[in-house]
N, C-alpha and C positions, 0 to 999 in steps of 0.2 A: 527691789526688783520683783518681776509676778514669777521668775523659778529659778530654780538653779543651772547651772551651766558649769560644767570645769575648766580649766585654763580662759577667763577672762583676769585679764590684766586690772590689776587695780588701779582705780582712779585716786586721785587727789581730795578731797572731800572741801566744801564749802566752808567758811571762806578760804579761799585754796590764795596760795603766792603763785604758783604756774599751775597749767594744764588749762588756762584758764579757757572759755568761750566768750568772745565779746561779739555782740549782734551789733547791726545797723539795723537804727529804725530810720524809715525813708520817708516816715510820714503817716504812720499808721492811726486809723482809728481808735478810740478809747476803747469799746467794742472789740476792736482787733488784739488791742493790747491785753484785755482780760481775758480774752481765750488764747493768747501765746503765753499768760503765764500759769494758767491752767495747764495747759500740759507741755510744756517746755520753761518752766522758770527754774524747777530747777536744776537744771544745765545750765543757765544762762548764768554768767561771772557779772557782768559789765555791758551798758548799754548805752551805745552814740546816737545820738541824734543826727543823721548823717549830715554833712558839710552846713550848710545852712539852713535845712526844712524845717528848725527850728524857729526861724522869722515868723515864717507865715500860719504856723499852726495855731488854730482857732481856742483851744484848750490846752493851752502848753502847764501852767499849773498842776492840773486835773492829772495830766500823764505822766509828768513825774511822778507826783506823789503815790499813783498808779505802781509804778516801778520801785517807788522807796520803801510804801507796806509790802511790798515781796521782797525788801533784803537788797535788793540788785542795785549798785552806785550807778548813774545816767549819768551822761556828759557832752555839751555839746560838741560838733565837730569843730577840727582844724579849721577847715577853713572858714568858719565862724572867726573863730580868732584872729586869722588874717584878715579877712572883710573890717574887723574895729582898726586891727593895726594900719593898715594902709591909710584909713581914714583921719589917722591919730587920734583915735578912741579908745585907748589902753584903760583910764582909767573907770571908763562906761563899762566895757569888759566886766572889769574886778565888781560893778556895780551890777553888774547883770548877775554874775556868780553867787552874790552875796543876796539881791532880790529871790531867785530860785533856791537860793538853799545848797549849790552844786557842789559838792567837795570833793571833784576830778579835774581837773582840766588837760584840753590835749594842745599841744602848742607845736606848730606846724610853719614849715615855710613851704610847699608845695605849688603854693601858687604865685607868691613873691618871691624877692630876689631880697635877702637881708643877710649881712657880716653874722656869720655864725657866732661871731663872740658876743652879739646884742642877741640870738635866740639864746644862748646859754645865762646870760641873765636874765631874760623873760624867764627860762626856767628857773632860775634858780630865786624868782621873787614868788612866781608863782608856788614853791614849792614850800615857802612856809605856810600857805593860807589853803592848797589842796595836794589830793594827790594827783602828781604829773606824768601823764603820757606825751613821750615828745616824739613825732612823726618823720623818720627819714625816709627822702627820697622825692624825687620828682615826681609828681603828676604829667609833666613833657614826654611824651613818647620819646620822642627826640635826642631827647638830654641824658647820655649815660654815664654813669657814675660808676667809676674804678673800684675794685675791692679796697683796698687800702683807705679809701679816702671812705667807703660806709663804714672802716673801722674804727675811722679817727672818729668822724663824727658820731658816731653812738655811744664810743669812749667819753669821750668829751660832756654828752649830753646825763649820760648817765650822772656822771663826776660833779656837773651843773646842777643835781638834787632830783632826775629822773628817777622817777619808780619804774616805768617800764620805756624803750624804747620798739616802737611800731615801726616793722619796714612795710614802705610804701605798697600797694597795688590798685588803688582805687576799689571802686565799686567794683568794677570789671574784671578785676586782677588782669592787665593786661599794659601795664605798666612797671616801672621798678623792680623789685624783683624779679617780673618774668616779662616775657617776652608778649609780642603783639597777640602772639597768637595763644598766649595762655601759657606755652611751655617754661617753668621753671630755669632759673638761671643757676642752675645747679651747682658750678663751678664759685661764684658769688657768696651762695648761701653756704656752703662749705667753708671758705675762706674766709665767710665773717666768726663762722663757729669757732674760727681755730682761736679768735682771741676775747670775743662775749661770749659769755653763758647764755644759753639757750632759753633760761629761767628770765633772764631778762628781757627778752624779745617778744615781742607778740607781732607775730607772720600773720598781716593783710592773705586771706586765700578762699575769697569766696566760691572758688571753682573745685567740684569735687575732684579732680585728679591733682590737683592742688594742695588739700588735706589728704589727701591719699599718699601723695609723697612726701609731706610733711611729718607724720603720723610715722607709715613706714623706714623715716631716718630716724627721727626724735622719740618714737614711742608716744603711746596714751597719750602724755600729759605733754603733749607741746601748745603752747600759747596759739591761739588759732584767731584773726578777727575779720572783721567785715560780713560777718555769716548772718544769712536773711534766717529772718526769725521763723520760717515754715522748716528749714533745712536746719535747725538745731538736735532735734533727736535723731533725726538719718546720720548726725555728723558723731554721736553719741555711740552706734553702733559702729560707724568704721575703726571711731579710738579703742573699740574693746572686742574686733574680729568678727562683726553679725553682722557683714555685707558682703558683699561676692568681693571685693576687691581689697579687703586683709581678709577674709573669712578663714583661709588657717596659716596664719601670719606669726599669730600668737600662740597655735597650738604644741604643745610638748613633745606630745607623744601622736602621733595620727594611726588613724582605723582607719578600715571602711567594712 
C-alpha cells in the first residue's frame, strides 16, 4: 500500500482459498488486458471469459497467456460449456480445454434444462482434469428457486468434486439471487449460509450495492464475481472501509 491507515481489515493474500475477486472479460483488448493488469492484477483471483466472447475473439491464445504471466487462472464461461453440451460436443470441450492449456472449468446449467445428477457427474469428470466452478441458479427471471432446494443443489455439487460453487446473477445481477431490480434476496442468501460455508461460494454481484451488502454481512474476504475489470480497485476499497459506503464499518474506535 502507498501509507498507513489504522483499522483496515486484513485481506487474504494471493493465492487466497476465499475473499476471492473473479472479473468478467467481456471481450476486452490485448491492449486493454495489459493496462487492467497493470494496475488491477493484483486484486484480481480469477478471470472468465464471459459466456461465449470467447468464440469470436481474434487472439484468444495471446490473452490468456496474457493472463497466465500475471499468475491469474482464465476460464471460459458456463455457458460456453452448455453451447458444446447441447450440441453433444462434450468431448470437443475437454479438447478445447486441453488445446488452451485451461485448468478451471465452470459447468453451468443456466441456460439448459439437464437432471442434476448428469451435471454432478460432468463435475465430478471434470474435476479430475481441472479446477471446477459449478454455477447455481437460473438465468430465467421467471424461474424461482426455493431456498432448500439452492441448498441441496450446492451441497450436492460441492460433494460431486466442486471447488467453489457460484450463485447465479448474470452480467446484470438482476436475476437469481436478486431481484429484477438489483435488490438482494436477502432472506435466500441467509438461508443458504446456514448450511454452506461462505468460503465456498463465490456471489455473482456485479452491482455496487450488491458488494456492499455482501461485504457488509460476510466481511473483507467474501468471494465476490462477475466484476468488470475497471471496478476492481473501487471494489478493493469498499472490502477494507475507503468508500463512503463501509467508510467506518470497519472502524474500532471513531474521532472526529
Amino acid at each position: 500500500m502507498n501509507f498507513f491507515l489504522t483499522d483496515i481489515p486484513e485481506r487474504t493474500q494471493k493465492p487466497r482459498t476465499h475473499g476471492l475477486t473473479m472479473v468478467m472479460d467481456k471481450g476486452m483488448s490485448l491492449r486493454e488486458v495489459e493496462d487492467v493488469l497493470e494496475t488491477n492484477g493484483s486484486y484480481i483471483d480469477i478471470v472468465k471469459l464471459g459466456w461465449a466472447t470467447s468464440y469470436f475473439f481474434p487472439k484468444l491464445q495471446e490473452k490468456i497467456s496474457l493472463y497466465k504471466a500475471a499468475g491469474i487462472p482464465v476460464y471460459f464461461g458456463g455457458t460456453l460449456f452448455e453451447a458444446f453440451l447441447i450440441r453433444n460436443q462434450f468431448e470437443d470441450y475437454l479438447r478445447l480445454l486441453d488445446k488452451y492449456d485451461i485448468s478451471y472449468a465452470e459447468v453451468s446449467d443456466g441456460s439448459l434444462e439437464m437432471p442434476h445428477d448428469k451435471k454432478c457427474e460432468y463435475i465430478h469428470s471434470l474435476s479430475k482434469r481441472a479446477t471446477v466452478l459449478s454455477e447455481v441458479g437460473s438465468k430465467d427471471a421467471e424461474k424461482i428457486i426455493p431456498p432448500y432446494k439452492w441448498i441441496k443443489l450446492m451441497q450436492a455439487e460441492l460433494e460431486a468434486g466442486a471447488w467453489k460453487v457460484i450463485g447465479e446473477a448474470r452480467e446484470g445481477g438482476n436475476v437469481g439471487l436478486f431481484r429484477s431490480s438489483g435488490e438482494v434476496r436477502e432472506g435466500l442468501v441467509e438461508e443458504i449460509l446456514t448450511q454452506v460455508p461462505f468460503e465456498r461460494i463465490i456471489w455473482e454481484a456485479p452491482q455496487k450495492s450488491q458488494q456492499v451488502w455482501f461485504i457488509k454481512l460476510l466481511g473483507s474476504n467474501v468471494n465476490l464475481g462477475n466484476i468488470a475489470p475497471h471496478e476492481v480497485i473501487p471494489l478493493e476499497t469498499i472490502r477494507v472501509g475507503l468508500r463512503g459506503d463501509t467508510f467506518d464499518f470497519f472502524i474500532k474506535k471513531k474521532s472526529i
